[in-house]
N, C-alpha and C positions, 0 to 999 in steps of 0.2 A: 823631028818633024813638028809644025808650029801647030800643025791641024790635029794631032793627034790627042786623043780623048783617054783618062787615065780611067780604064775601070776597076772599078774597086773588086778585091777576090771575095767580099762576104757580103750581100747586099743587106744592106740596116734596115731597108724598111720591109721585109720578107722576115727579119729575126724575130723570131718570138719574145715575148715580152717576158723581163725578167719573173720568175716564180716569187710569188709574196708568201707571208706566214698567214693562215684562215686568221679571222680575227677569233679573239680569243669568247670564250661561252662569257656569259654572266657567272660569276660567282654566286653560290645558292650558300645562304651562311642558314648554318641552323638556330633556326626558333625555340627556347627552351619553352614548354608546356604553361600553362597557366597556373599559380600553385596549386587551386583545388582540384585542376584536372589530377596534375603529378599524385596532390594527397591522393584523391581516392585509384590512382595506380597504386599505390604503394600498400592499400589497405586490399587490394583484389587480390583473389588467391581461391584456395576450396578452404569453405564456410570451417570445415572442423579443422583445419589448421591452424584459424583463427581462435576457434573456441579451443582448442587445445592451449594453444602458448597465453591466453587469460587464464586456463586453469595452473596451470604450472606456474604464471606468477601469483598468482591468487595462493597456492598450496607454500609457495615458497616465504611469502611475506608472513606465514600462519607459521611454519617451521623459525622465521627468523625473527617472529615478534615484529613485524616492523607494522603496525597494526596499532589501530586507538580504538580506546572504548572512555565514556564520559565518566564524569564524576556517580553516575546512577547503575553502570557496569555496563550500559547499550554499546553493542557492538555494531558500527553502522554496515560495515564490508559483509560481516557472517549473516547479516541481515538482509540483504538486498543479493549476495550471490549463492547463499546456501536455502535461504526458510523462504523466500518470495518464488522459486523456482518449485521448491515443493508443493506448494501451496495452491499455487495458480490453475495446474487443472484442477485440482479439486472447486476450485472459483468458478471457473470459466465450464469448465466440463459434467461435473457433477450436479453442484448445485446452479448452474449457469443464473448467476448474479447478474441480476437491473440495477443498476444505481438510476436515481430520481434525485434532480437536485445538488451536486457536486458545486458548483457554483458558489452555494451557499456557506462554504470550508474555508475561510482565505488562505493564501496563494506562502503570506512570508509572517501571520503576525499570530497569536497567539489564540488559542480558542477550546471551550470545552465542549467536547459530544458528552452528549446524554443519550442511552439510547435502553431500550426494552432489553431484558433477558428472559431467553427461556432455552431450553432442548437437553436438560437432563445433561449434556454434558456443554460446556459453554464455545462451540464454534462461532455463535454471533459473533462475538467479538474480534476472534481472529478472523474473520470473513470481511468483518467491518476496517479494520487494519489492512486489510489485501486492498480491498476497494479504494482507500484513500491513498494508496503506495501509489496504486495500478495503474490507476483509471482520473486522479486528481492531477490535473495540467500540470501542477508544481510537484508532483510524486515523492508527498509528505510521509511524514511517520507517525503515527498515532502512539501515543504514549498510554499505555493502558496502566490504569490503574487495579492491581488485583486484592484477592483475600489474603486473609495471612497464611489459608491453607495451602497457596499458591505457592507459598515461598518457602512451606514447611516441606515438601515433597521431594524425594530425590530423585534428581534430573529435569522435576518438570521447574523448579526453582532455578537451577542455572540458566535452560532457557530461555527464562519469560524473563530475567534480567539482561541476556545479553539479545534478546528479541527489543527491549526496549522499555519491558513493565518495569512497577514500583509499587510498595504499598500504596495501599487505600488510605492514606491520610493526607490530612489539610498541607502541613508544612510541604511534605516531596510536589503536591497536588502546583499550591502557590508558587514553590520554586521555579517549575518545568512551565509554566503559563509566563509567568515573570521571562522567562527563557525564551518567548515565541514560540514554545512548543503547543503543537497541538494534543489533548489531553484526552481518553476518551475513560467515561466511564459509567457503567451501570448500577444503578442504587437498588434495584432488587435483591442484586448478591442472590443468595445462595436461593430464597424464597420462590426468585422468578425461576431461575435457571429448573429448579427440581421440583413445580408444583405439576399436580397431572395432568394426563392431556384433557381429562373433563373441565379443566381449568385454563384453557390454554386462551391464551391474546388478553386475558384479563391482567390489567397492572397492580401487583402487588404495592404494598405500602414502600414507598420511595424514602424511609430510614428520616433521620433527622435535618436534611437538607443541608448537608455539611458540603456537599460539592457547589451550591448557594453562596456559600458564604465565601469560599475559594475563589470563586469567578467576582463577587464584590471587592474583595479583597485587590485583587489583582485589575480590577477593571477591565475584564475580557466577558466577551460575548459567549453565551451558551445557545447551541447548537444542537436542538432534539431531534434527535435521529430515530428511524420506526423501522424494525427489521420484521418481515413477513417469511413464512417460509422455513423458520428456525425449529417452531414448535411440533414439525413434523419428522425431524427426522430420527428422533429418539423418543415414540411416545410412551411417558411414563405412564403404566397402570395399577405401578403398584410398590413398594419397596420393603427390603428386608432390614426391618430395624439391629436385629441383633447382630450383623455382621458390619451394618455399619457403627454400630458402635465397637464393635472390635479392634477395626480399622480408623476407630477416631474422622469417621469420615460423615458432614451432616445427612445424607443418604444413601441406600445400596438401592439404584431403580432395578424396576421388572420391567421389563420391556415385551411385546410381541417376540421380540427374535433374541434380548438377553434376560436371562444367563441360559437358554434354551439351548441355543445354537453354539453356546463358547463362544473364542473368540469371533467368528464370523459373527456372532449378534452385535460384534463394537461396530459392525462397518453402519455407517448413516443409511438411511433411505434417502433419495434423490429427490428430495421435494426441487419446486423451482422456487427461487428467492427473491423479493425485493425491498433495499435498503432505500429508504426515502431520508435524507436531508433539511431538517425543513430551514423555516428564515431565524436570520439568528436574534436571539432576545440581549438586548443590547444590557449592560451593567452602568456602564460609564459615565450616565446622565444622573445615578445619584450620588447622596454628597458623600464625602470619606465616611466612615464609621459607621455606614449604612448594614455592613454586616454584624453588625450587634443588635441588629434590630430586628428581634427575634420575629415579628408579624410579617415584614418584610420579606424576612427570608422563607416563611412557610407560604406568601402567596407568589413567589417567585417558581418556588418547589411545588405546589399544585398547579400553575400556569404551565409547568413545563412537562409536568404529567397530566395533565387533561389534554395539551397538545398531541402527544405521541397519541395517547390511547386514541384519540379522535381521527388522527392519521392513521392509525390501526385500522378501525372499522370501516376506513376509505377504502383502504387498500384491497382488506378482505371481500367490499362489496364488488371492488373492480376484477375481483382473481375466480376466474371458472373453471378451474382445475389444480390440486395441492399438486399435481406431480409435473402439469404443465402450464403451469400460470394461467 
């Protein structure tokens, strides 16, 4: 039939529309960290894990030699992980150390401290040594110059060489300055360290100005240092000649608390301390051979002991209490 209409059995436009696939997500690609982020992941952890695995390479490098010490026997590693650790509360805690002046130390070049001794047994100096490690922006070494008693002694001789000391003379003195080292030393020796306490902050005769002639020599600056606080914490009142000459030693002190107490009279009293820095007295504007110029060198050597002491009596008039500054 001509009329007739084909219907179709599925209608197309009622079909649902084919099913698609969702479009796919973004891809998230991972960001590695920034390096110093990663470093300090890599350094986070609990604190004595860390300080454990330094000790154990610290102990292993000392078991396997793999370790330097200089031509003078300074040990710099046993120096800054063993004696600066000891040391420091007794710095910070005990005699809770001012530094005054730090500035005045340079940072990479060569220089000599001058500074006062006193306290019967010689902590200045090791105090004065912490302070410049510690507390010096460049956390220097002070090369201390000792007595020969220093080096005659057993045990205290091995570590005042691998702490960094040397004899008291010109050549080692010249060499380590020559070297950018900084040098420190006290020309009282034995006089200042063990005169009594009725004698105390007064400057003993400053020897023949041989640390003068080292700093001309070398053309480095010397740097008077004034320590407060030292002459308290062993007052000598008195000394037993006869046993210090037994012991070959230039005094046995008597103290308030030794030989009274035994050993508890070694321990210091707690005075409070302050080391002053002062400006440095320049060498290098005279001509060469200025160290043989014996007048030279003694008005160098009283310039630099009338400074300290005068910094001394500063100090003293600014301190209202020995035990609390």
């Amino acid at each position: 039939m001509p009329d007739a209409r084909v219907i179709p059995l599925h209608n197309t436009t009622d079909r649902p529309a084919p099913r698609t696939a969702p479009p796919a997500r973004p891809r998230m690609e991972q960001v590695p960290p920034p390096a110093d982020t990663a470093a300090k992941a890599a350094e986070t952890g609990p604190e004595w894990e860390r300080r454990l695995a330094d000790t154990l390479a610290f102990l292993r490098r000392r078991i396997t030699g793999d370790y330097q010490v200089d031509e003078f026997g300074f040990d710099r590693e046993l120096t800054d992980n063993v004696m600066m650790p000891l040391l420091r509360p007794l710095y910070e805690k005990w005699f809770r150390v001012e530094t005054i002046g730090l500035h005045n130390v340079p940072a990479d070049s060569g220089a000599l401290l001058v500074a006062n001794h006193s306290g019967t047994l010689p902590m200045d100096s090791v105090m004065t040594a912490v302070a410049v490690h510690e507390h010096h922006p460049a956390n220097r070494h002070l090369r201390m110059l000792g007595a020969d008693l220093v080096f005659r002694l057993p045990m205290i001789s091995s570590i005042a060489r691998k702490t960094g000391q040397t004899l008291a003379c010109n050549p080692d003195a010249e060499r380590l300055l020559r070297g950018g080292e900084l040098v420190g030393v006290w020309p009282e020796g034995f006089k200042g360290v063990g005169k009594p306490y009725k004698d105390r902050y007064k400057l003993q005769r400053f020897g023949r100005g041989g640390f003068v002639s080292a700093a001309l020599r070398t053309r480095t600056p010397i740097i008077p240092v004034s320590i407060v606080g030292a002459e308290e914490i062993y007052p000598k009142i008195g000394e037993i000649k006869l046993i210090a000459r037994l012991f070959g030693l230039p005094y046995f002190p008597v103290t308030p608390t030794f030989p009274l107490l035994g050993p508890l009279g070694a321990v210091p009293l707690p005075s409070k301390w302050y080391i002053e820095f002062g400006e440095p007295i320049r060498t290098d504007q005279y001509e060469p051979g200025a160290a043989e110029d014996p007048m030279l060198v003694f008005n160098l050597t009283d310039q630099v002991r009338e400074t300290i002491q005068q910094t001394l009596y500063r100090l003293l008039t600014q301190r209202r209490n020995v035990w609390l500054g």
